[in-house]
C-alpha positions in Angstrom: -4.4 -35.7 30.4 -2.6 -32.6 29.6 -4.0 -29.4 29.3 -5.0 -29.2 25.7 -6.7 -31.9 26.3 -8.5 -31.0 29.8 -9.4 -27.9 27.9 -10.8 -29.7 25.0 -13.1 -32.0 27.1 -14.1 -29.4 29.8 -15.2 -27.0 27.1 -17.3 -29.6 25.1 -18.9 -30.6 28.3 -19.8 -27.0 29.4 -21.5 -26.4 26.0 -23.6 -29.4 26.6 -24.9 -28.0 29.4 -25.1 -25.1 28.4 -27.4 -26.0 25.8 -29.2 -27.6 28.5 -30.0 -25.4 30.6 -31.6 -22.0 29.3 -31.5 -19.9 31.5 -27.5 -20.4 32.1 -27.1 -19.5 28.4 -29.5 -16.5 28.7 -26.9 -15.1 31.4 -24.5 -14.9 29.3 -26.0 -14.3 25.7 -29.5 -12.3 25.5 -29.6 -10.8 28.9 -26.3 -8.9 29.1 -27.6 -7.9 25.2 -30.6 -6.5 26.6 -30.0 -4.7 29.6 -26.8 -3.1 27.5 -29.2 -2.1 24.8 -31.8 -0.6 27.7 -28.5 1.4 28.6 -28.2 3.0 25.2 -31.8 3.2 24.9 -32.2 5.4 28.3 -29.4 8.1 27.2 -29.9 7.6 23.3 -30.8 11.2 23.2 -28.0 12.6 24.2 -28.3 15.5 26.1 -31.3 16.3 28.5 -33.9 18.9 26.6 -37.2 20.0 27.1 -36.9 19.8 31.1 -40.4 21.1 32.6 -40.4 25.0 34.0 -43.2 26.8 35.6 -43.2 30.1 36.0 -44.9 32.3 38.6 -45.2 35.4 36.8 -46.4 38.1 40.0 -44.9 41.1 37.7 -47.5 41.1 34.5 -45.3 43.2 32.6 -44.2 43.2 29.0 -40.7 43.1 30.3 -42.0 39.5 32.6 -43.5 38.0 29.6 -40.4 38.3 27.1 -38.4 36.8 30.0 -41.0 33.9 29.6 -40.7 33.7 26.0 -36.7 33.6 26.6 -37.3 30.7 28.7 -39.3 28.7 26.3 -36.7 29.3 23.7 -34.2 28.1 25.4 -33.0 24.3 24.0 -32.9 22.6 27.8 -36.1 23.8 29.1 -40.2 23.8 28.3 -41.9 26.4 30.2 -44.6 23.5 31.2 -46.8 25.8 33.1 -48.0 28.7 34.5 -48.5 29.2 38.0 -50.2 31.4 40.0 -49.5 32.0 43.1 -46.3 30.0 45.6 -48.0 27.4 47.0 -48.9 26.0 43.5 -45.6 26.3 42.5 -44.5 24.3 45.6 -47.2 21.7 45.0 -45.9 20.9 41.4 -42.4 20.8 42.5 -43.2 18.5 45.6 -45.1 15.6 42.9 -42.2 16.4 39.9 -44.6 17.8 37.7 -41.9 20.3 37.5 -38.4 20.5 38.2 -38.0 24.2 38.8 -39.8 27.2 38.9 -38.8 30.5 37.8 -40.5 33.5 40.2 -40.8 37.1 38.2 -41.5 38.9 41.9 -44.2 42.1 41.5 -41.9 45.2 40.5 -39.6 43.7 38.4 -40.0 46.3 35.0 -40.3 48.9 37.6 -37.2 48.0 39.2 -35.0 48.2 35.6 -37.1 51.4 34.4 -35.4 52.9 37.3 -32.0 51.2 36.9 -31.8 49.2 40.0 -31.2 45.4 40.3 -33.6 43.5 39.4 -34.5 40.0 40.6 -35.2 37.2 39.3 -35.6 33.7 41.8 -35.2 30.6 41.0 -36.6 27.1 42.9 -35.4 24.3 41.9 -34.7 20.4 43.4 -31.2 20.3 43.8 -31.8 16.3 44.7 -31.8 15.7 40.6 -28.8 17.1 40.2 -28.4 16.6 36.6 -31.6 18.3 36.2 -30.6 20.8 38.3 -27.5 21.8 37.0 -28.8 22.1 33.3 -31.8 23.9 34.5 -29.6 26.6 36.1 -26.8 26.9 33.0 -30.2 28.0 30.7 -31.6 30.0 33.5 -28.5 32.3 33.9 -27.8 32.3 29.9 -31.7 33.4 29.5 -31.1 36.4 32.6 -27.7 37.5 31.2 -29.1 37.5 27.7 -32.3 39.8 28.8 -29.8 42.0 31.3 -27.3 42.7 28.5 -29.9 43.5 26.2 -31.6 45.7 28.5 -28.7 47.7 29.2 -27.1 47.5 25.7 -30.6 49.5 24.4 -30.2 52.1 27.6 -26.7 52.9 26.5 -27.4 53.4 22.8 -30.0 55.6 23.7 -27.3 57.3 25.5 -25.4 57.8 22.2 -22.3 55.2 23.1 -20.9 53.5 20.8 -21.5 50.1 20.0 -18.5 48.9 20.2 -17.7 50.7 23.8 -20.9 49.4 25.0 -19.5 46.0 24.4 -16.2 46.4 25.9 -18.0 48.2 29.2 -20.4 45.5 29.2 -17.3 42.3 29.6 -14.2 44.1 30.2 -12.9 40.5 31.3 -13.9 38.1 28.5 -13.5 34.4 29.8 -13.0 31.9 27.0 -13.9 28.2 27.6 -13.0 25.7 25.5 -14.2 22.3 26.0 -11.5 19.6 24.9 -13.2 16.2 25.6 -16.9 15.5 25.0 -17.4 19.3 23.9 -21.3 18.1 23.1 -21.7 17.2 26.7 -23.3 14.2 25.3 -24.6 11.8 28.0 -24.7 8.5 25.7 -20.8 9.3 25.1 -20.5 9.5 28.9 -23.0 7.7 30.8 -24.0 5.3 28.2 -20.3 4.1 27.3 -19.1 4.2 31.0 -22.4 1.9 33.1 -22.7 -0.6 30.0 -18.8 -2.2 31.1 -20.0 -1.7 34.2 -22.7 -4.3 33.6 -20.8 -6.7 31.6 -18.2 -6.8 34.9 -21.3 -7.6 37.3 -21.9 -10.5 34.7 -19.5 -11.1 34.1 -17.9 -12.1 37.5 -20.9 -13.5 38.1 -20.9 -16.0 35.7 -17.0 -17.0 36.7 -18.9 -17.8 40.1 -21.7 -19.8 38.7 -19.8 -22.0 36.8 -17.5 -23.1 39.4 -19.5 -22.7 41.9 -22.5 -25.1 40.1 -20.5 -27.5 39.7 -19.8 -27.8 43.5 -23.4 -27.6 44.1 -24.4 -30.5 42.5 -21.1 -32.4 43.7 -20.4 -33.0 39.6 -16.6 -32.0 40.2 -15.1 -35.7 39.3 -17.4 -35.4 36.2 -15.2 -32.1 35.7 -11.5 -32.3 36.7 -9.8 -35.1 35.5 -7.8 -37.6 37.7 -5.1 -37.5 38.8 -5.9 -33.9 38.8 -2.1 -32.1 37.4 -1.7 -28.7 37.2 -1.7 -28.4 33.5 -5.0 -30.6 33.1 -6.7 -28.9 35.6 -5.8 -25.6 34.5 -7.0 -26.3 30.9 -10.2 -27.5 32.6 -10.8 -24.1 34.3 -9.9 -22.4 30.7 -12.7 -24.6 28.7 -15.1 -24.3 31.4 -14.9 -20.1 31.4 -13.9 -19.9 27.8 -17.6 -19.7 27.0 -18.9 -17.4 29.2 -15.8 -15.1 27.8 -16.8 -15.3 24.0 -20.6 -15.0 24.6 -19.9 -11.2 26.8 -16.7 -10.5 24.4 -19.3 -10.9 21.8 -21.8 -8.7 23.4 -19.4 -6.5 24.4 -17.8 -5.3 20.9 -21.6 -5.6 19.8 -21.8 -2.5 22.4 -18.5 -0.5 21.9 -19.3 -0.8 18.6 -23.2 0.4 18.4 -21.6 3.4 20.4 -19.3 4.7 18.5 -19.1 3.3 14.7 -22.9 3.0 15.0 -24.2 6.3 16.3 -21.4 8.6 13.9 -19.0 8.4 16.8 -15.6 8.2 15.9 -13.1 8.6 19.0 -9.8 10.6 18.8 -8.0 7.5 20.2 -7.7 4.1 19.7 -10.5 2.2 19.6 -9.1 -1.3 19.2 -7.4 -0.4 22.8 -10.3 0.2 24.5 -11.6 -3.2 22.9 -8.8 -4.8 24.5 -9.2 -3.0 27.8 -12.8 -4.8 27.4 -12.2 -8.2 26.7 -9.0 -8.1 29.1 -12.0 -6.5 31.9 -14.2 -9.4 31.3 -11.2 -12.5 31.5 -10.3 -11.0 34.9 -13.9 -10.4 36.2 -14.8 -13.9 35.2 -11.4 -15.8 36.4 -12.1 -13.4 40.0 -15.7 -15.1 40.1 -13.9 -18.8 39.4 -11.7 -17.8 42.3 -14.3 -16.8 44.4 -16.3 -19.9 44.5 -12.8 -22.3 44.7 -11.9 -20.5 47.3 -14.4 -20.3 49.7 -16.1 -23.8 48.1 -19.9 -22.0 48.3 -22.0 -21.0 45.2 -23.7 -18.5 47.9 -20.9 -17.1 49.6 -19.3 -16.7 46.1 -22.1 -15.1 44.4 -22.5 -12.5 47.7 -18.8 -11.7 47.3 -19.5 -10.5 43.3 -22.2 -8.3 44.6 -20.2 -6.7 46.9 -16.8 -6.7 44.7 -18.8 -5.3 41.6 -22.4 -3.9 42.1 -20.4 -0.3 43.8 -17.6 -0.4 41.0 -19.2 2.4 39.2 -19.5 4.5 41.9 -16.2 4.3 43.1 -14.7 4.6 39.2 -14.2 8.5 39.6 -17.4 8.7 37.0 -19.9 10.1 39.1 -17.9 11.3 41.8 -14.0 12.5 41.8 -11.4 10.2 43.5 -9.8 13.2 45.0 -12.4 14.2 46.9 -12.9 10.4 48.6 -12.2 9.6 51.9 -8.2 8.0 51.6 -9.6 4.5 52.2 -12.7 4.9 49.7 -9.8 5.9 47.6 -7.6 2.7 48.2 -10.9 0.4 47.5 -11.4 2.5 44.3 -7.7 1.8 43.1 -8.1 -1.7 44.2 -11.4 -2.4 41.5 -10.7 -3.6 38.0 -13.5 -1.7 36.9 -11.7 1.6 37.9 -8.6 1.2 35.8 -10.7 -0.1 33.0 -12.6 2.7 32.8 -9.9 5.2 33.1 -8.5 3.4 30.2 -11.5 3.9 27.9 -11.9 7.7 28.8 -8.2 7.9 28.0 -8.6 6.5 24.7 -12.5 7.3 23.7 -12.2 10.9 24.7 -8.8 12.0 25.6 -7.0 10.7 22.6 -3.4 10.1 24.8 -0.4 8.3 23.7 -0.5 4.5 24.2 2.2 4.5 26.5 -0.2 5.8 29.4 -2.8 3.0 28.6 -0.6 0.0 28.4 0.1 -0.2 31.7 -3.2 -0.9 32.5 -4.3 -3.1 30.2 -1.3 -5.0 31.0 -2.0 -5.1 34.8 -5.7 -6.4 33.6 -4.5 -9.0 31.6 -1.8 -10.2 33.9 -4.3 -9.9 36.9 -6.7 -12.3 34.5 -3.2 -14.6 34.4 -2.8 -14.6 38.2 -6.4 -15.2 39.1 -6.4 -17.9 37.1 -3.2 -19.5 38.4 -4.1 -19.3 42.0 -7.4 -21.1 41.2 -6.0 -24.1 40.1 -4.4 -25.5 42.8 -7.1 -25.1 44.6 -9.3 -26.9 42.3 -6.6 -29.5 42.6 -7.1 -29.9 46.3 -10.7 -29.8 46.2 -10.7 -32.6 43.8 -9.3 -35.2 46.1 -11.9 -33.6 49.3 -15.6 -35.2 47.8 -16.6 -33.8 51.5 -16.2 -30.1 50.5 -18.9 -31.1 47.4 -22.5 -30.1 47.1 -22.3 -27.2 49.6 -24.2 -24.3 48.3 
């Protein structure tokens, strides 16, 4: 039996029970569909708005209340309530009725009547830091817009110019231009970073089950062929994982897809790069489960090692935190994930538009590493084949 033909057989087998078993297909079909479309769904609005305020207003001035008004305006926040005294404000922060409050201390008009600083506090849970930090960008825009009205009217009434008011007001302009994701849009960055990052759990996982079922219920002679060769035991491994591959590949372009093309999207790079990036992260993540469960012969020990190989890949990637600023061996263990050269391959191409050249080499290392994974399983499926002992450990 040569490969072609191990290939053909173990793939016509594998459907058959696939199509026997449910919940086996639902791993790899509906279920990666839905938790990727509860992905979208969580960060389908795009950017945070409307986050609840209180304020404790202890100044009752007209000055206090257009601050409050300022607040409300503002695109990111919802002044949610109105607070009377600290220790309400603390309560509401304490059960996340609120994520911040702003405190107008008692004096506050008098204070800019009379041209000193004003003061302005704000409390807010630092724990939610995404929360946090877009509660504190509108807080200081509404402050800076009230403070440069305030003294814009106090010059004019001085006679200055306009246009020397401005210039005394910034002498040092600071221009920032934002070159990739300039919307700050969380479904381009969140969304389109964690939903690969599922498909890789699955994906691996599913590498794990397949193999590794098969040594559960001792079915491996029903598998391999004998005498087990290299080619026809390597076509068997391919048939075998080739389904699990299509259903996620399917999945997955269902999800690059909806994300880009499907919500007006369309990156500055090469898409049909990141799509091979994709399908090249799922052929590795599935042969690394196969490998997994050959080589330590346990469908337990195989699944615990995807849970610890892929469940932290996304917080190692350099997404949520920087690489720079880990620890030299978190660092090493970052480098050493599939998941982290994937991604930086999609950000590359979704946002960054850059040349090809700097992507290739890593969707050639993922496709090779695929290749390799692969090859280093099947000899040890061969020797496992002739060792019914090592079969239907769990």
């Amino acid at each position: 039996m040569g490969l072609l033909t191990g290939f053909i057989h173990a793939a016509r087998r594998e459907r058959e029970r696939l199509r026997a078993s449910p919940w086996d297909l639902a791993m790899i079909s509906w279920v990666p569909a839905l938790g990727a479309l509860l992905l979208w769904w969580i960060f389908s609005a795009g950017l945070p708005t409307q986050l609840p305020v209180g304020v404790l207003d202890q100044d009752h001035s007209a000055l206090s209340r257009q601050l409050v008004r300022l607040l409300d305006a503002a695109p990111g926040l919802r002044v949610a309530q109105a607070l009377s005294d600290p220790a309400q404000a603390q309560s509401a922060l304490r059960s996340d009725r609120l994520h911040a409050v702003v405190v107008i201390p008692e004096g506050f008009s008098e204070d800019v009547k009379r041209g000193h600083a004003a003061q302005v506090v704000l409390l807010h849970n630092a724990q939610l830091g995404t929360h946090s930090g877009l509660i504190q960008r509108d807080v200081r825009t509404v402050v800076g817009t009230l403070s440069a009205g305030i003294e814009m009217a106090a010059r004019n009434k001085r006679g200055e110019p306009a246009a020397t008011v401005r210039v005394a007001m910034e002498p040092v302009r600071s221009d920032l231009v934002t070159l990739f994701n300039p919307s700050l849009n969380y479904e381009q960055f969140l969304a389109a970073a964690l939903i690969p990052a599922l498909l890789h759990i699955l994906a691996m996982t599913a590498g794990a089950w397949t193999v590794g079922r098969e040594l559960r219920d001792g079915s491996i002679a029903d598998w391999l062929p004998e005498p087990a060769r290299l080619g026809s035991v390597t076509g068997a491994l391919l048939g075998k994982l080739v389904w699990p591959l299509l259903s996620l590949g399917g999945v997955a372009s269902l999800a690059l897809l909806g994300l880009t093309l499907g919500r007006g999207w369309h990156p500055p790079g090469q898409l049909g790069w990141v799509w091979l990036g994709l399908m090249a992260l799922l052929a590795l993540s599935i042969a690394l489960g196969a490998l997994a469960a050959t080589a330590t012969r346990s469908l337990r020990t195989a699944l615990s090692a995807t849970g610890f190989i892929t469940a932290p890949a996304f917080a190692f990637s350099g997404v949520g935190f920087p690489l720079v600023a880990m620890p030299a061996s978190a660092r090493a263990w970052a480098e050493a994930l599939p998941y982290t050269h994937y991604i930086r391959l999609q950000i590359e191409q979704l946002q960054m538009a850059a040349p090809l050249r700097e992507s290739a080499t890593t969707l050639a290392a993922l496709g090779l590493g695929a290749a390799l994974l692969l090859a280093l399983s099947a000899p040890l499926l061969i020797r496992l084949r002739g060792q019914p002992s090592q079969w239907g450990r769990r």
